[in-house]
PAFI-436808 format. One record per residue: x, y negated, z negated of N, C-alpha, C in turn; residue in one letter. Coordinates in steps of 0.05 Angstrom, whole numbers, plus 5000, padded with zeros to 4 digits. Each point is the difference from the previous one (the first is absolute). Layout:
N
XYZXYZXYZA
...
! end
This chain:
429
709846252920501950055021501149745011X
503550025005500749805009500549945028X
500749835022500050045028502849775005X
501450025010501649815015500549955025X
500649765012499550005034502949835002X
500850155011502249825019499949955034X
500149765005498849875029502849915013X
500350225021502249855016500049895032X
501049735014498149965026498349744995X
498150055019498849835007497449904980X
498549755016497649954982497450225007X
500550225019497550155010500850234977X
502850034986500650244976498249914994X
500549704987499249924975496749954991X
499150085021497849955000498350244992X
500750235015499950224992500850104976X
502449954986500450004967498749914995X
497949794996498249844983496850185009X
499950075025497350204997500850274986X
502350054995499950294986500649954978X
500949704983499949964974497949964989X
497649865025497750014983497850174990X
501250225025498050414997500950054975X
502250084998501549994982499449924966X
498549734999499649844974496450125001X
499350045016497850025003498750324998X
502250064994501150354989500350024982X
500749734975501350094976502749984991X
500849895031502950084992501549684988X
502050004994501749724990502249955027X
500249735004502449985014501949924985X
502250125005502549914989502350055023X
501749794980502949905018500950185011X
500450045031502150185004502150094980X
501449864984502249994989499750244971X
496950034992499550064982499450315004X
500050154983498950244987496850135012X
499250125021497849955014498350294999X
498950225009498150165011500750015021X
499249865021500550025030501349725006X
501650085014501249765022499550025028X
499549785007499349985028502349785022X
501550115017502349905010498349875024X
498849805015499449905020503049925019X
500450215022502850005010499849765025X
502249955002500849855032502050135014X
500549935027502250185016500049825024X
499249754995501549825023502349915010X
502150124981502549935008501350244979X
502550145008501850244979500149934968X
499949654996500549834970497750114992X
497350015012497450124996499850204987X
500750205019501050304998501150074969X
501749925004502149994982499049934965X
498349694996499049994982498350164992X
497750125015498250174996500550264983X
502150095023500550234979501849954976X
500449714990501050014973498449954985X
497949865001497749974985497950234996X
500450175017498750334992502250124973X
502750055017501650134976500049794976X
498849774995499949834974497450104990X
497950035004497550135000500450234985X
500650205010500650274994502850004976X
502149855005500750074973499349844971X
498349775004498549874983497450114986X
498750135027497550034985500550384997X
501450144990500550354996497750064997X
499250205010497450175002497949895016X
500149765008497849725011499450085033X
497849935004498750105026501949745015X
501250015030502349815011497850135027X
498349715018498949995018501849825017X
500350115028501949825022498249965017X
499349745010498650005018501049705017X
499149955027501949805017500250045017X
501949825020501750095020501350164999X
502749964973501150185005499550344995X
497850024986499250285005498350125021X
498949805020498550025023502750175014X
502149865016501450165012502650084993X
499949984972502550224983499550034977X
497150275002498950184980500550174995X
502050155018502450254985501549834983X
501149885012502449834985499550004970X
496749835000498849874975499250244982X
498950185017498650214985502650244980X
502049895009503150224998501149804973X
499549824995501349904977499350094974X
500750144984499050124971499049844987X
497150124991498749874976497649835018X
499950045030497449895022497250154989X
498249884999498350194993497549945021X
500549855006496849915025501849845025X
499850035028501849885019496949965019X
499249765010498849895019500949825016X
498749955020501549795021498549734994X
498449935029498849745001496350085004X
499350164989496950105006499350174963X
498249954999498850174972500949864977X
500449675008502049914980497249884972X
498150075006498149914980498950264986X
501550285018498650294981501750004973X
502049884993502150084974498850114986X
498050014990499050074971498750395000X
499150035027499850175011502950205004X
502049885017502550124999500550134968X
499449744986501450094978497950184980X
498150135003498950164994500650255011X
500350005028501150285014502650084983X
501849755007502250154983500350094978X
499249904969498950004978498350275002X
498550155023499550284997501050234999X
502649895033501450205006503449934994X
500749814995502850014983502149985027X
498249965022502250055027499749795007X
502449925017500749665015498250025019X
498449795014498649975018501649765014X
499350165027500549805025498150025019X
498349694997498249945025500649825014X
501250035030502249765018497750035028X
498549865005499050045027500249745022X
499350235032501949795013496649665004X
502149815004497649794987499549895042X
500050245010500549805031496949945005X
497850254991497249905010498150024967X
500349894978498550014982499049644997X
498750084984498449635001501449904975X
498949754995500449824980499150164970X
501349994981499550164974498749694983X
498150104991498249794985502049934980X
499949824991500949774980499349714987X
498750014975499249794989500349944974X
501049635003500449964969497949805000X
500249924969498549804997500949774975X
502850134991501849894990502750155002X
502249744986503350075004501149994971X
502050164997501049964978501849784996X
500949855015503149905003498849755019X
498149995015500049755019497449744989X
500049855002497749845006498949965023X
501850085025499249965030499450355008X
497850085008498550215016501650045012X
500950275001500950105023497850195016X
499850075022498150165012501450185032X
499850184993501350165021497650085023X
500949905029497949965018500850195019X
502350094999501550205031502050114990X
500850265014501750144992501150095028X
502950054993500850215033500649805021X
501750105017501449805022500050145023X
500049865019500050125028501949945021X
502349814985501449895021503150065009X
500150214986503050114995501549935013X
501649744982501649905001502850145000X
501949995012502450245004501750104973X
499149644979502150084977497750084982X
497950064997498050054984499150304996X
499850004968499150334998496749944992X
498649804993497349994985498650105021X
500649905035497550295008499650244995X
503450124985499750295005498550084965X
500649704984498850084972496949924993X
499449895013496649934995498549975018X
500650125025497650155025500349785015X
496850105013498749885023498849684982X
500049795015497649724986497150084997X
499649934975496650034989500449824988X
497249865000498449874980498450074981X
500649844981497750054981497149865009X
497450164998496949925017499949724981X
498049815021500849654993497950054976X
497850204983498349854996501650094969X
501550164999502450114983501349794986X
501549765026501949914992498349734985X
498249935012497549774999499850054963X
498850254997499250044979502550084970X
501850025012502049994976501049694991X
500749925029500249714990497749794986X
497550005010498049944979499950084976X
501250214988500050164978502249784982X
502050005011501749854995499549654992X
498849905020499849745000497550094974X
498650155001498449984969500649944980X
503850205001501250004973501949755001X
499749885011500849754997502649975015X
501750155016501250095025499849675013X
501049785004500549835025501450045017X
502050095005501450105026500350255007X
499250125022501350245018501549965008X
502450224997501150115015499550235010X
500650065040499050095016502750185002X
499850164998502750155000499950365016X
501850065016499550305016502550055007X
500650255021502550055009500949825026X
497849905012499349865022497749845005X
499549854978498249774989497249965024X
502249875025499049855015498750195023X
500250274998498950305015497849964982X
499049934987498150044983497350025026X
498050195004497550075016501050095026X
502750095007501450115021498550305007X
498550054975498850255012496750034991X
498349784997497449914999498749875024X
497950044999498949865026499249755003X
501749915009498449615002500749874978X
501850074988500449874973503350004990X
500849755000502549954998500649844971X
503549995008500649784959498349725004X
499849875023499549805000496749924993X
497950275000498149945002499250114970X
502650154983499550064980500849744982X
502349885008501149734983497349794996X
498850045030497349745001497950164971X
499150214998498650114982501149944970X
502849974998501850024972499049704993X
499949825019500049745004497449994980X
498150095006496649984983500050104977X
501150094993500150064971500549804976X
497750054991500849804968501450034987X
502049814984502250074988502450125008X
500350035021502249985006500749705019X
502549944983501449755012502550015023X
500850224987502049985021500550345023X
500949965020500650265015503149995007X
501750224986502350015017500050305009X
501750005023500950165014502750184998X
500950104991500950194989503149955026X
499450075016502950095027497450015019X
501149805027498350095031501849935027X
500550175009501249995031498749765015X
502549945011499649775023497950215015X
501250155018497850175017496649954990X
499949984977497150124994497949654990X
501849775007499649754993498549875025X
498350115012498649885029497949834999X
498649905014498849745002498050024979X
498350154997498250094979501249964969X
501350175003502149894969500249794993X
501549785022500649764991497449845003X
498150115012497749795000498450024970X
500650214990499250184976501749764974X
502750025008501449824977499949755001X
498349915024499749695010497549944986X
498850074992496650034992500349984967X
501750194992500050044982501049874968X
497549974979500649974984501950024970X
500250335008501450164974501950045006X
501050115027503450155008501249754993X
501950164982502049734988501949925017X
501649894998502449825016502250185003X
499850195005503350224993499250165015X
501550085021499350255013504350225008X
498850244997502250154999500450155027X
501349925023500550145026503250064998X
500750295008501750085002501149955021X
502049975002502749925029501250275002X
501550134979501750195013502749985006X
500849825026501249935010499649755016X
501849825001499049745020502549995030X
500750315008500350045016498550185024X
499249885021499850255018500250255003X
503449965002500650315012499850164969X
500549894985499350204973496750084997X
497949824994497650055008499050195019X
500950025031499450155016501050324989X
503450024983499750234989499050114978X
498449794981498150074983496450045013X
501450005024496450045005498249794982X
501249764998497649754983498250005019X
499350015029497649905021500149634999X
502250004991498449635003504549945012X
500049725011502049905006499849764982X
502949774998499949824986497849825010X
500249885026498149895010496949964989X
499150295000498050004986499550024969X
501749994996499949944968499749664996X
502349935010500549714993496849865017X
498850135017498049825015497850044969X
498750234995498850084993500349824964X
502650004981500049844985499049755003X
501149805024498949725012497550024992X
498150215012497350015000499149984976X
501350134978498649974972501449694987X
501649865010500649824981498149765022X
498650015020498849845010497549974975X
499150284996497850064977500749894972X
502050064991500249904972503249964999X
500249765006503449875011501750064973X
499050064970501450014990500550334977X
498650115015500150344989502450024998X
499850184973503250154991500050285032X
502550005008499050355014503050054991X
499550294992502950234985499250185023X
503150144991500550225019501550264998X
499950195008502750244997501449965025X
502950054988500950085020503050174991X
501450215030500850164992502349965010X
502450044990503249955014501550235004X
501250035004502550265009498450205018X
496849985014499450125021502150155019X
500750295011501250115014500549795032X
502050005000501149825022499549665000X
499549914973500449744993502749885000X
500849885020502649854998500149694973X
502749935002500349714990497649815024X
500550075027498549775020496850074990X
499550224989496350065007499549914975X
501850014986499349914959500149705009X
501049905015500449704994497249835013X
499450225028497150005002497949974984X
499750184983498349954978500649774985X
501649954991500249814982499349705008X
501249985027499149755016496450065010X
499150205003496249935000499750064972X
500950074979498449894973500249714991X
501749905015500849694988497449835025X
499350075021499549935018496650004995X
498950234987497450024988499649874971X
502050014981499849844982498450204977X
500750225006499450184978499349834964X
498150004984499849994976502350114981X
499350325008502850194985499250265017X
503450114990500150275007500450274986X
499050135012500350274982501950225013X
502449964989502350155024501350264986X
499650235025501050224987501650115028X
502450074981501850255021498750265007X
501449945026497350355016501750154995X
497350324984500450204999500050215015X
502050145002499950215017497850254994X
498050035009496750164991501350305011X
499950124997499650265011497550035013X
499950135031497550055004499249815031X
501449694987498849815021502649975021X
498149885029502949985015501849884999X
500049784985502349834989501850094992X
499850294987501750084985502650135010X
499350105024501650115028501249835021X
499549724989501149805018502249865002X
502050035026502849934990500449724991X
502349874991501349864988499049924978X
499950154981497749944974502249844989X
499449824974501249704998501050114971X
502950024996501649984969498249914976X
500050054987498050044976500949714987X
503849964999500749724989498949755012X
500650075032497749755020498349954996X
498050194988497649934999499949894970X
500350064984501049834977499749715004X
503049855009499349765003499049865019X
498450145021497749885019498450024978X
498750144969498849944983499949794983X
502349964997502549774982498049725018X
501349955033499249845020497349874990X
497750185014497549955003499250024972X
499950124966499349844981500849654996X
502649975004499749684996499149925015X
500250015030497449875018497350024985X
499550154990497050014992498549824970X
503550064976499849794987499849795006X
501549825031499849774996497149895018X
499450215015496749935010498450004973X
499850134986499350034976498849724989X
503149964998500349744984498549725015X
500750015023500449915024495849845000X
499150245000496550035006499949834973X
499750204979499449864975499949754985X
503049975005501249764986498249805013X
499649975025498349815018497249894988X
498850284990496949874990499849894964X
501849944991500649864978498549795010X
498450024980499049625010496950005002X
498950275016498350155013497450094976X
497850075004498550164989499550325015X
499950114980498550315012498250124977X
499650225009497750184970501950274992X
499649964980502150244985497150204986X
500450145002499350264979502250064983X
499350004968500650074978500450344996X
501950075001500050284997501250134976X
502549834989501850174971499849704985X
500450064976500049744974502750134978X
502349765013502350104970501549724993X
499350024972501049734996499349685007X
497150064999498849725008500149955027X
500350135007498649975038499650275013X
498049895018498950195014500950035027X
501250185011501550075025497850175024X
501249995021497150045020500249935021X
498850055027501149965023498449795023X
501949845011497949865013499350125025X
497749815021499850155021501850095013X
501749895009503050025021501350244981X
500150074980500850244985503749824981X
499449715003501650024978499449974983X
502150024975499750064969500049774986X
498349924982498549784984500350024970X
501049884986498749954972498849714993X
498250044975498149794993500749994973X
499849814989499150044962497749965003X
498650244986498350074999499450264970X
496849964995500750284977499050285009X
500250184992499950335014497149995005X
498049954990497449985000498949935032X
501949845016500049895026500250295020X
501950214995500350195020497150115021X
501649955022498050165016498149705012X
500249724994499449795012500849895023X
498349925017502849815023499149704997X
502749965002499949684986501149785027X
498949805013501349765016502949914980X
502950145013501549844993502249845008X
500949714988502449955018502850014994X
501750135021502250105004502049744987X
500450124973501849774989502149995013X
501850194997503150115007500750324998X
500550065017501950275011502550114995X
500950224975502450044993499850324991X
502250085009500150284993497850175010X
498949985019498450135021497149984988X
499249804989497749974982498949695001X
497749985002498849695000499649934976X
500249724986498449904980497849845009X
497850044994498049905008497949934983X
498349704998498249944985497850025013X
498149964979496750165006498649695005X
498249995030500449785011496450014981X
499849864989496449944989498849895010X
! end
């Protein structure tokens, strides 16, 4: 039997595709290419934005007219809160949301009895954390580990509270013990990855991210810790005393902006003002003056003028952003944003996209180009063509000459020169 997974979204999909590829192999079954001739396909959906939407259900109808007769499993966001929708497309044969996402094999026995579509969509507002564990990746050399799921902060332009519940954690002795599993298999870096990272123990007693990062910290073999996405909000003295201490959290950290205006913030319900953002960055570059920090942020927000866009752009230059990750806001169905007047021309928002990418190329450039000269530690992750490519702490991109035999090493190296968004770097002996 053959199985194919298509992953659309985030690194918390993808994480989940890799625990159900490994039930899966551990079943008998083969993975093969989406692209290919399969048994079952498995669509891991997104619905963060309509482009979401939209892809999802093309990659089902590619499914279904690819694989004829083939079991076609939807499961995701977007089948969490549009499972008629999903379940109504011909040739669906299993529709789930964001819960039971480790029963597949089960589903696909029910159906395989009774020849009828199944839909199991439940609501995720009071269920717990669904167990999940790897102990290898198909595709990474860096661990990924899923620690939290579910959001609580409903944000006005956001649908993920309404698609993956209430915040849970996964229990610490859970997360303790997959990542040891890992650093066995020879795993050097975690990544710490959730819907809301930095919520992580929001619903445990006495036990928070920061006292889980100190535990990550003791582990053998693992070298490095990154952090996946964490809110300014959730970055408090503990935290940073946590990253001040600390040996493994690498040099890169990812806080979202949003907006680097006020009055737009106040209508996204962010809870934080610029003020406290910009104080709160200070605080971490007092700690490690020269951390990469990346960001999202969102443009054409409902009632964004030329004056509130120019806002933002003047506090990203002002914080000194690393880079950005900029997307035009979608109109969600469902959230209040969506009902909010002066929503912003679809072309405006465009090149406020246009805008803030080259700002971000040239911070980009800007950070980087600077530590030429510099040493850092790279991890070896792909080998083509006589070098080995791989990421350093700060999360830029490195090659070495080096031979394939090296992958999965971290090497002291120094930053020869910087071109085409990539370091050349030698291996310091």
């Amino acid at each position: 039997m053959k199985v194919a997974f298509c992953t659309l979204g985030c690194k918390v999909n993808s994480y989940e595709s890799e625990v159900n590829m490994e039930i899966f192999k551990n079943n008998g079954y083969e993975i093969v290419p989406f692209t290919d001739k399969a048994d079952v396909y498995v669509i891991n959906t997104c619905s963060v934005t309509n482009t979401a939407d939209q892809k999802s259900r093309k990659m089902i109808r590619e499914a279904v007219k690819r694989g004829e007769g083939a079991i076609v499993i939807v499961m995701g966001c977007y089948s969490q809160i549009k499972y008629l929708e999903a379940s109504s497309i011909p040739g669906v044969s299993i529709v789930i949301g964001n819960s039971n996402k480790t029963k597949l094999l089960d589903l696909i026995d029910e159906y395989k009895k009774t020849k009828k579509q199944i839909v199991k969509v439940f609501d995720l507002k009071d269920i717990s954390f669904e167990n999940m564990e790897l102990d290898s990746f198909e595709t990474h050399t860096r661990g990924f580990v899923k620690i939290q799921d579910g959001c609580n902060n409903y944000c006005t332009y956001c649908i993920i509270p309404y698609t993956r519940g209430n915040v849970r954690s996964k229990p610490k002795k859970e997360v303790i013990n997959e990542i040891s599993n890992l650093a066995n298999n020879g795993y050097k870096e975690i990544v710490l990855t959730g819907i809301h990272t930095g919520h992580y123990g929001k619903d445990l007693k006495e036990y928070d991210f920061s006292d889980l990062l100190s535990e990550i910290e003791k582990i053998d073999g693992i070298e490095r810790i990154r952090i996946s996405s964490i809110e300014i909000v959730e970055l408090d003295k503990k935290f940073l005393e946590t990253l001040k201490n600390s040996k493994k959290i690498v040099n890169h950290i990812h806080i979202p902006l949003q907006s680097g205006s006020n009055t737009i913030l106040k209508k996204m319900n962010r809870r934080y003002l610029m003020d406290d953002f910009i104080n709160k960055i200070n605080e971490i570059r007092t700690i490690r003056p020269n951390i990469a920090i990346t960001t999202d942020v969102i443009v054409g927000f409902p009632g964004e003028t030329d004056e509130l866009f120019n806002e933002t752009v003047e506090s990203i230059k002002k914080i000194g952003f690393t880079e950005l990750h900029v997307f035009p806001y979608s109109k969600r169905e469902g959230t209040p944003a969506a009902i909010m007047p002066n929503q912003v021309d679809g072309n405006i928002s465009k090149e406020r996209v246009k805008t803030l990418i080259n700002l971000s190329n040239e911070l980009k450039n800007n950070y980087y180009s600077n530590l030429v000269g510099t040493s850092e530690y790279l991890l070896t992750e792909t080998y083509i063509d006589g070098y080995l490519y791989g990421h350093l702490t700060n999360y830029g991109f490195c090659k070495i000459k080096s031979n394939e035999r090296d992958i999965n090493q971290i090497f002291k190296v120094k930053l020869i020169s910087y071109e085409d968004d990539c370091f050349l770097g030698e291996v310091i002996k």
